[in-house]
C-alpha positions in Angstrom: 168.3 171.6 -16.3 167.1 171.1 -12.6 169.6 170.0 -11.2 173.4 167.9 -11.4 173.0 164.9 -10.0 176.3 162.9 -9.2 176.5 159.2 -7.4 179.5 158.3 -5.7 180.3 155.2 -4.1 181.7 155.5 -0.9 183.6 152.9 1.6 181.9 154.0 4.8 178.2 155.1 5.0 178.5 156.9 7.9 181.5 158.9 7.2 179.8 159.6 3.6 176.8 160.7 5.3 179.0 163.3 7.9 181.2 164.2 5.0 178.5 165.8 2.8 175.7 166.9 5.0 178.8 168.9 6.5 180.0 169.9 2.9 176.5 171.1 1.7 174.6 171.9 5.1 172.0 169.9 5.3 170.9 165.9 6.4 170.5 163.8 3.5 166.4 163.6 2.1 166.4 159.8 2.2 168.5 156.7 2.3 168.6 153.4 3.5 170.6 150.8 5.0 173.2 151.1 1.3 172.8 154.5 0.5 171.7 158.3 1.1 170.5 161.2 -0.8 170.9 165.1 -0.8 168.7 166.9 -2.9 169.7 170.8 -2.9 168.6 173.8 -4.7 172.2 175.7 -4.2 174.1 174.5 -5.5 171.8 173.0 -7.5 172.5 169.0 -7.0 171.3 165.8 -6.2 173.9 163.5 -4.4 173.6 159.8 -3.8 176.6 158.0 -2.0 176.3 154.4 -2.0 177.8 151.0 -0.7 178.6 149.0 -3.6 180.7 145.8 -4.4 183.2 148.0 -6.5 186.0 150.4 -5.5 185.2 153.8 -4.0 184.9 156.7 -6.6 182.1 158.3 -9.2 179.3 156.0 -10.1 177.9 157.9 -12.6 177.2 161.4 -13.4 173.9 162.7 -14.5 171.6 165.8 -15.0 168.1 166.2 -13.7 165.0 168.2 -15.9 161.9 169.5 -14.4 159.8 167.2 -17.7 159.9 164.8 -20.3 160.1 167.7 -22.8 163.8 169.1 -22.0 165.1 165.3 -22.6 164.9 166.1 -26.6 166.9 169.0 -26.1 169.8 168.0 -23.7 170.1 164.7 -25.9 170.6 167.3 -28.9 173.1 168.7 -26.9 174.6 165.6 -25.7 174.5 164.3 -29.3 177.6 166.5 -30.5 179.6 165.2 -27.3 181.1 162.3 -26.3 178.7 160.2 -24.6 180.8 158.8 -21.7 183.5 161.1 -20.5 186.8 159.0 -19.6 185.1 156.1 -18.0 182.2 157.5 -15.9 179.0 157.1 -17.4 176.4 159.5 -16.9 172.1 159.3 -17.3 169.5 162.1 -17.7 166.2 161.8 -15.9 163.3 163.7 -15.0 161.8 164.6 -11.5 158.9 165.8 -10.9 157.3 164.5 -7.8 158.8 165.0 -4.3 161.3 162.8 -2.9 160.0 160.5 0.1 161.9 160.0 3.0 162.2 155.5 3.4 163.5 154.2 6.8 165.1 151.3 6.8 167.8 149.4 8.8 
């Protein structure tokens, strides 16, 4: 596993964004006009906090793999637990190529 990668949705942007570059010391890698994004190696997480037309909470939760080859054996792992813990659903994806930093207003 690279890294955890969590996604809230938040009810202010700009408090989110204050919040957690505070919390894990560092400015978010990217974002937009919805949402922003911390990618850190310790601990090892990627962050999103979003605007969303749903209550404030988790979004989903998810884990990150350096290639396409550790997705047969996390699923494997996954397989013999439950799927979706309580009601948050969660993904697996794999990320390989740098982050860019988008601008937008």
């Amino acid at each position: 596993m690279k890294r955890l990668h969590l996604h809230v949705v938040v009810e202010s942007l700009p408090d989110a964004i204050r919040f957690y570059s505070g919390l894990l010391d560092t400015s978010p890698c990217c974002g937009g006009g919805n949402y922003a994004n911390w990618r850190v190696d310790q601990p090892p997480l990627n962050l999103a906090a979003s605007l969303a037309d749903r209550p404030a909470g988790i979004a989903h939760f998810g884990l990150e793999v350096e290639n396409p080859a550790e997705l047969t054996t996390i699923d494997r792992v996954l397989h013999r637990h439950a799927r979706t813990p309580g009601n948050i659903p969660w993904e697996v994806s794999v990320r390989k190529q740098p982050i860019r930093e988008e601008t937008r207003s």
